[in-house]
C-alpha positions in Angstrom: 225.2 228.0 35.2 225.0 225.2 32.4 227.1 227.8 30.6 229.8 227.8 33.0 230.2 224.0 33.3 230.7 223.8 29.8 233.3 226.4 30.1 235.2 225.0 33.3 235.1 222.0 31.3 236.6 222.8 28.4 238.8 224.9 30.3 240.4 221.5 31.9 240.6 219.5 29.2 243.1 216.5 31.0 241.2 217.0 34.4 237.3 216.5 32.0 239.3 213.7 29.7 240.1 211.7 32.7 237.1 212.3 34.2 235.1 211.0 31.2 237.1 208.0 30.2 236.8 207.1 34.1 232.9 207.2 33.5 233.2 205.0 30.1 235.2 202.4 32.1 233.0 201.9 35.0 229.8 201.9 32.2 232.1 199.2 29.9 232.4 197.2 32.9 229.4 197.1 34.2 228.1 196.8 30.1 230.6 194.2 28.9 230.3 192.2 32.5 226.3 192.1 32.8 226.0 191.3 28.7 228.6 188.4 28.8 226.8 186.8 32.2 223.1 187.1 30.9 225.0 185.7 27.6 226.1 182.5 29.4 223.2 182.1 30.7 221.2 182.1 27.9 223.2 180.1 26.0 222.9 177.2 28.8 219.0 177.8 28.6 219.5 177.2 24.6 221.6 174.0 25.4 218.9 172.7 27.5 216.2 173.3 25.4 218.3 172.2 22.3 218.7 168.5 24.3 215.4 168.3 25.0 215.4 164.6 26.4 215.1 163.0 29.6 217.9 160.3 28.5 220.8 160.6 26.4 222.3 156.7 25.2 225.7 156.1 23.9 227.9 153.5 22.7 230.0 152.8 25.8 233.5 153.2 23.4 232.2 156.2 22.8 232.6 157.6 26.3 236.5 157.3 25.8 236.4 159.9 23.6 238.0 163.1 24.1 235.5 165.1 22.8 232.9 163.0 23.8 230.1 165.6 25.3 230.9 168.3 23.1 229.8 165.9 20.3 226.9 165.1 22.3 226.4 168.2 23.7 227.3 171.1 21.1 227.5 169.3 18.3 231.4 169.4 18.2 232.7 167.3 14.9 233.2 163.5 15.7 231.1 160.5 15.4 230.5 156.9 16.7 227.9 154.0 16.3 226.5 151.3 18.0 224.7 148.4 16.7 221.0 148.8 16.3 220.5 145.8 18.3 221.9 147.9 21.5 219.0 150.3 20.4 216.5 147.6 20.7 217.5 146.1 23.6 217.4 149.5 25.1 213.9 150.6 24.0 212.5 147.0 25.7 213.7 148.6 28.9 210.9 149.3 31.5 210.0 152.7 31.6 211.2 153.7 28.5 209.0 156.5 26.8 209.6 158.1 23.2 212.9 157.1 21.7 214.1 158.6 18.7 217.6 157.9 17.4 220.3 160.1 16.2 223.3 159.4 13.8 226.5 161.7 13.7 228.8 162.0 11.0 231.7 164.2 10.3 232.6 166.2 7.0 236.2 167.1 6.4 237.3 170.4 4.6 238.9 167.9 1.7 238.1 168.1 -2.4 235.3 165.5 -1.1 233.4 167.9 1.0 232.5 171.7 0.8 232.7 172.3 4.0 233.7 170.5 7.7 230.9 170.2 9.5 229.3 168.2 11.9 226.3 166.3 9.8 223.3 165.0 12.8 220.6 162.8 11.0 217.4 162.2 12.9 214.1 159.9 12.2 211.2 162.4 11.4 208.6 159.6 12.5 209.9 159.6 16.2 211.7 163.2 16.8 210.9 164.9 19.5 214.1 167.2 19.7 215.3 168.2 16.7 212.3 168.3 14.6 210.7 171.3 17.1 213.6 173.5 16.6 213.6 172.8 13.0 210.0 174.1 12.4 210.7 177.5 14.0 212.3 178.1 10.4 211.1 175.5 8.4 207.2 174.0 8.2 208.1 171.4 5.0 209.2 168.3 5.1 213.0 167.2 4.9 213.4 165.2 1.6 215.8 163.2 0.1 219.2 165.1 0.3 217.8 168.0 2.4 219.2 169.4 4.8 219.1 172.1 7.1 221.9 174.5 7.8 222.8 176.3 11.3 222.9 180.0 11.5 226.8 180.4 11.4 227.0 178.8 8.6 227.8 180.8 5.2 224.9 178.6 3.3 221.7 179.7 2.4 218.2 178.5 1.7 218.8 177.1 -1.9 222.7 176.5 -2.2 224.1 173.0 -2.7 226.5 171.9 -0.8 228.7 168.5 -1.6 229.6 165.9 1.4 231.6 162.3 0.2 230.2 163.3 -3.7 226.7 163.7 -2.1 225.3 166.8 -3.7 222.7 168.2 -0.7 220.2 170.9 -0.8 219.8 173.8 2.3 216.2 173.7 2.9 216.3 176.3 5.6 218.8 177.9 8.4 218.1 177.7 11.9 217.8 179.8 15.0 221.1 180.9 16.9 221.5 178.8 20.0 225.1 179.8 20.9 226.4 176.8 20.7 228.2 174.3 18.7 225.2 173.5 16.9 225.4 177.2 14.9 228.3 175.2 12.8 225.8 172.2 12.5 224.2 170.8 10.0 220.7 168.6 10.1 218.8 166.2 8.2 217.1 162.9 7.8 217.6 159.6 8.3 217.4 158.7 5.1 219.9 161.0 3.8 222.5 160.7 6.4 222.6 156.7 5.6 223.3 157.8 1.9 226.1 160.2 3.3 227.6 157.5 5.5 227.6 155.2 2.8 229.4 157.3 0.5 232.1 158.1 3.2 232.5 154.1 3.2 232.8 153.9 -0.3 235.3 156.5 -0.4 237.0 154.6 2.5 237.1 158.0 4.3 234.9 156.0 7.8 235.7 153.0 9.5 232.8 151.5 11.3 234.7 148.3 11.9 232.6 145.4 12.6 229.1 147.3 12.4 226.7 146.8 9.9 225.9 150.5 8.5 222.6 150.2 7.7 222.2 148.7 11.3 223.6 151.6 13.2 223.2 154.5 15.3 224.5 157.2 17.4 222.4 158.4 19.9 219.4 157.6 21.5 217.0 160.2 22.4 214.9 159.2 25.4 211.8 160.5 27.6 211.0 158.5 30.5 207.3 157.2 30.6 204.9 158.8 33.0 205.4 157.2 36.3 209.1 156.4 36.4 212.1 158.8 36.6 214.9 160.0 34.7 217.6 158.4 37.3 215.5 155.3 37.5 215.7 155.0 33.7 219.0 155.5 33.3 220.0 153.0 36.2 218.0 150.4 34.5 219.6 151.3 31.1 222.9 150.6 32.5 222.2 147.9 34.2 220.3 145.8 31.6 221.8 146.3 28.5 225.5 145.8 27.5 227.9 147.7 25.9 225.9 151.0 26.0 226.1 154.0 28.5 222.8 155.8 29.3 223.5 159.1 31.0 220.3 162.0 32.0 220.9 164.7 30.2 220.7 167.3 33.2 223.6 165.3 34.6 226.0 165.9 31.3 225.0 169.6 31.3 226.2 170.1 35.3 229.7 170.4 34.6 228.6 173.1 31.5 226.7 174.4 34.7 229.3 174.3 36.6 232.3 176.2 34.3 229.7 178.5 33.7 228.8 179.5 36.9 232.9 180.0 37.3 233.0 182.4 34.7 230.3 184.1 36.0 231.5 184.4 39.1 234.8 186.0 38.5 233.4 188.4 36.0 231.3 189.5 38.7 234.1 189.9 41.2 235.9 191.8 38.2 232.9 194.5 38.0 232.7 194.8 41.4 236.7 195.6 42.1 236.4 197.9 38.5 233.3 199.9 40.4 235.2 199.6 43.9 238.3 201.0 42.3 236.3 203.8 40.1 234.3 205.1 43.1 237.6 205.8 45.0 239.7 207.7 42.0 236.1 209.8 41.3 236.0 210.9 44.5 239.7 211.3 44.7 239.5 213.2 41.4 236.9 215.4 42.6 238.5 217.0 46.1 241.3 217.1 44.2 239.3 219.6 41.4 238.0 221.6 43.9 241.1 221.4 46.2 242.5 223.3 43.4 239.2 225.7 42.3 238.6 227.1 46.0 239.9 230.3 44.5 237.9 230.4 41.7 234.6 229.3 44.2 235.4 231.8 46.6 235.7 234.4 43.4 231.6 233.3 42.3 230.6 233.2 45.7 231.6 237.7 46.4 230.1 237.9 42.9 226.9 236.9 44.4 226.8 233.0 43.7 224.9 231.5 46.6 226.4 227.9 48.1 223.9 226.1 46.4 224.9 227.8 43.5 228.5 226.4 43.5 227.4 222.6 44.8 225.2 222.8 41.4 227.6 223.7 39.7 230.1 221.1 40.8 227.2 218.6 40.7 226.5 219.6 36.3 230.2 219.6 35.5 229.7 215.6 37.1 226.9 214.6 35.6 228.2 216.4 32.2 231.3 214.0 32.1 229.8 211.4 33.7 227.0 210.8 30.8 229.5 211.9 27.8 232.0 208.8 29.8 228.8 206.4 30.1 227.5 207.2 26.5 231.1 206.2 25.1 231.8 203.2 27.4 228.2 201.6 26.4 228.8 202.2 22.2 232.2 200.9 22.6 230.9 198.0 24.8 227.9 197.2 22.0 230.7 197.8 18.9 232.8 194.7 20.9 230.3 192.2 22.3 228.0 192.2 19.6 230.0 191.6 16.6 232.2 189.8 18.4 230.3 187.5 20.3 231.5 184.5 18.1 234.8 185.0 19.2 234.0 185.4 23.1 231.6 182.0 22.7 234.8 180.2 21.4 237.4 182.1 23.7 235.0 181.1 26.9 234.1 177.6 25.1 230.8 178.0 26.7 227.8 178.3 25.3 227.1 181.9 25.0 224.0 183.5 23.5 223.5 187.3 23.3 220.0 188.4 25.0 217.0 189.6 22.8 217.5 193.4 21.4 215.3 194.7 24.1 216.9 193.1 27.4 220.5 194.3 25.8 218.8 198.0 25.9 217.3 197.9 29.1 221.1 196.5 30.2 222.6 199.5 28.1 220.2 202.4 29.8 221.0 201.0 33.4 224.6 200.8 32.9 224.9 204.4 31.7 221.9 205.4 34.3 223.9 203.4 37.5 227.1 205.0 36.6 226.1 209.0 35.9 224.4 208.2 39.4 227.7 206.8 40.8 229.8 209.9 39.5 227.0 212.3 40.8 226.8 210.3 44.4 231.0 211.0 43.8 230.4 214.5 43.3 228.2 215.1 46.1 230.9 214.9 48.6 233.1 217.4 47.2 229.6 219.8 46.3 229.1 219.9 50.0 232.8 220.9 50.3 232.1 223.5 48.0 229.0 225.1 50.3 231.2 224.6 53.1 233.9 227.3 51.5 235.1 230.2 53.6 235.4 233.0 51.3 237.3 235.4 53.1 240.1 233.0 54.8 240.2 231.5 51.3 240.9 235.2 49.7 243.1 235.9 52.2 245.4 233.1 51.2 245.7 231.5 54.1 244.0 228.8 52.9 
């Protein structure tokens, strides 16, 4: 019988083409769809992980900014400073735990820089977020014009790269997170002070009426044992002028929220895909055996037994159904993977792609759930099939 499906398949070359590019759809779909929402997702877990504080504080100009959380947030290019005294004030606020303080400085694509890049420096002494993601890559310690390079970035361990005449030295690249922060680049205090400086001198950053070497960006803040992140931040505000403390799972709600959106309508989009594929497969089957009855009817006085012809229906399904599925799932893997740059921007969301394991076992059920859904598709027209009348049917009155 195996025989035979091959040969009614080839035999119907449109009716088996359609067929199979019905069953690569449905497996794209459900492929492309699952991949880009466990993508989102863990890209929001990276995000999260990535802030790793309790309390984000900001320079309350800052907050007029455009791109104000995708700076904060995804390290987006941009910068801004507050006075160091703000940060001082701030840390004499009850309940404030560790506090370590950030400084953000933008490269431009000019004869003055290699590349344009966001450029975060942090204090090694009091890190608590940076400095753990760092040493997933990189166990040394950060000198003097070291920095370290995110994993988009076309620098490797041991090129030099030049920002404001500042020759620097990659120490090490970091993990992907799907964000922003894949385009980042990281390193000391120390160093980003000599950056910032050289930008000054160069008169390529204004910082107005602040004292440089006073300055920061960010503060980084846990909330000591016994009082809360919404307490802190309250307090924050409250207290000390001219700053804007915000909790960090507040600033990632509305990332939360757009995501959830996407996610959402790509679901809705699978479901209508499968919805609409179910309907045309079982369509396109009573219409193939609609127009085989004679050819049934033939098997069945040559001794074929019902059972027979609903396997045989049944194989020429699951045939084109996993030759469909196989296709739909490389051509889903040739797009998302290579491309998932290019979706992350499109969506501007933060997207990361699951390990290699999770995106097989995604892989083998999307090609498993729809051979199942074509073979569920056939079953209605193999019971036809056992249903035939051979003589009415061979007597053309059919």
């Amino acid at each position: 019988m195996k025989s035979l499906a091959m040969k009614n398949l080839s035999g119907r070359p449109v009716r088996t083409a359609v067929l199979v590019i019905l069953a690569a759809l449905l497996t794209f779909t459900a492929l492309g769809g699952t991949l880009t929402v466990a993508s989102l997702g863990k890209g929001l877990d990276s995000l999260e992980a990535r802030l790793g504080a309790d309390v984000m504080v900001v320079p309350k100009e800052a907050t007029m900014k455009k791109k104000f959380e995708d700076i904060v947030l995804q390290g987006s290019t941009g910068y801004f400073y507050m006075d160091s005294s703000r940060a001082e004030e701030v840390m004499e606020c009850e309940g404030v735990g560790e506090v370590s303080p950030q400084f953000f400085l933008a490269s431009t694509g000019s004869s003055c820089c290699s590349i344009p890049v966001q450029i975060i420096g942090f204090d090694p002494a009091t890190d608590f977020t940076v400095s753990p993601w760092i040493k997933r890559t990189y166990g040394g310690e950060l000198g003097l014009y070291d920095i370290v390079a995110g994993s988009d970035l076309n620098a490797f361990v041991g090129d030099k790269l030049s920002f404001y005449g500042v020759e620097c030295t990659v120490a090490a690249k970091l993990e992907k997170t799907g964000t922003s922060y894949d385009t980042t680049v990281f390193t000391n205090e120390q160093t980003i002070k000599a950056l910032i400086q050289s930008s000054l001198d160069k008169g390529m950053n204004d910082f107005k009426d602040i004292d440089p070497a006073r300055s920061v960006s960010c503060l980084m803040i846990n909330a000591a044992d016994g009082t809360s992140p919404e307490e802190l931040v309250n307090d924050i505000n409250i207290h000390v002028k001219k700053v804007k403390a915000y909790r960090s799972g507040d600033m990632i709600n509305g990332i939360a929220g757009s995501l959830g959106g996407v996610s959402q309508m790509i679901k809705l989009l699978i479901a209508a895909v499968w919805v609409l594929g179910i309907v045309i497969l079982l369509l396109a089957f009573t219409m193939s055996v609609n127009e085989r009855k004679k050819e049934f009817a033939v098997l069945r006085v040559m001794g074929a037994s019902r059972s027979k012809l609903a396997g045989l229906v049944l194989k020429e399904a699951l045939m084109t159904c996993l030759i469909g599925s196989a296709a739909g799932a490389v051509i889903g893997l040739l797009i998302l993977i290579p491309f998932n740059g290019v979706i992350e921007q499109t969506l501007s969301l933060p997207f990361l792609l699951p390990e290699a394991g999770s995106i097989a076992g995604i892989t083998a059920a999307a090609v498993v759930l729809s051979v199942l859904t074509g073979a569920a598709a056939a079953a209605v027209s193999a019971w036809r099939v056992s249903r035939i009348d051979t003589g009415v049917i061979l007597r053309g009155d059919n």
